[in-house]
N, C-alpha and C positions, 0 to 999 in steps of 0.2 A: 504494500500500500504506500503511496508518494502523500507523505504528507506537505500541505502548503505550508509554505515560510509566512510570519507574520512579521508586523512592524507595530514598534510598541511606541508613541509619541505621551509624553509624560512633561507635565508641567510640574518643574523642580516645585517652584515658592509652593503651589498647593498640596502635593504633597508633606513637602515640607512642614508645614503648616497645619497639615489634616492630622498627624503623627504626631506633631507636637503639642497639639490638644488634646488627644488620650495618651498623654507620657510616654510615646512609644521614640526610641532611638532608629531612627532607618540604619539600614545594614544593608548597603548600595549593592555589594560584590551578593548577599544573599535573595537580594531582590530581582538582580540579573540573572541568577542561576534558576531560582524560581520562574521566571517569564521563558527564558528557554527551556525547560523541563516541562512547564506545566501548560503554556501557551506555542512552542515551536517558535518562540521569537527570534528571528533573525538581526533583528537590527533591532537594538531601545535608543532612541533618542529624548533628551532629558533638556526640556527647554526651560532654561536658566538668567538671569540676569548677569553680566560682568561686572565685578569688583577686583580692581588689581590686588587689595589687598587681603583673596581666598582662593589663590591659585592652588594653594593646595589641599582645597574642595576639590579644583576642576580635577587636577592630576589625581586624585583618588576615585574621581569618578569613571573618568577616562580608563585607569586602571581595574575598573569593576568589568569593564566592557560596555560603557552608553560612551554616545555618540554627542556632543555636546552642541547645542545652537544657544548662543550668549550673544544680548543683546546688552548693551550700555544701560548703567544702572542712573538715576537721576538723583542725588542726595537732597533731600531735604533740611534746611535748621531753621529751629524755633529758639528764638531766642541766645541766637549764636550758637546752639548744641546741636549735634547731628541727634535723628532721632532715629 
């Protein structure tokens, strides 16, 4: 049987974000292996915001096996603090 290849598109922040609201830490490298075992995912792409100063999010992502699309992040400050 030929199984079809899938393609996984993943919004980092929401994820992010969904996970950090029931206390759960993502585990990127077990979340890839998961999508290929359980879905046949060929490709995860993990669409992300750029911040120079968490390259080494992107390189650990990249090292899980996702595929990175990074858009420029826009800083905020209230009050002269970043928020």
């Amino acid at each position: 049987m030929n199984k079809t290849k899938n393609y996984a598109f993943i919004d980092g922040n929401n994820l992010y974000l969904g996970a950090k609201s029931q206390g759960i830490k993502v585990d990127y490298r077990k979340l890839r292996l998961y999508l290929t075992h359980k879905f046949n995912v060929a490709k995860a792409f993990i669409f992300i915001g750029y911040d120079p100063d968490r390259t080494s999010l992107y390189v650990a992502l990249q090292n899980a096996g996702f595929l990175l699309v990074q858009k420029p992040t826009i800083k905020y400050y209230e009050n002269g603090k970043r928020r």
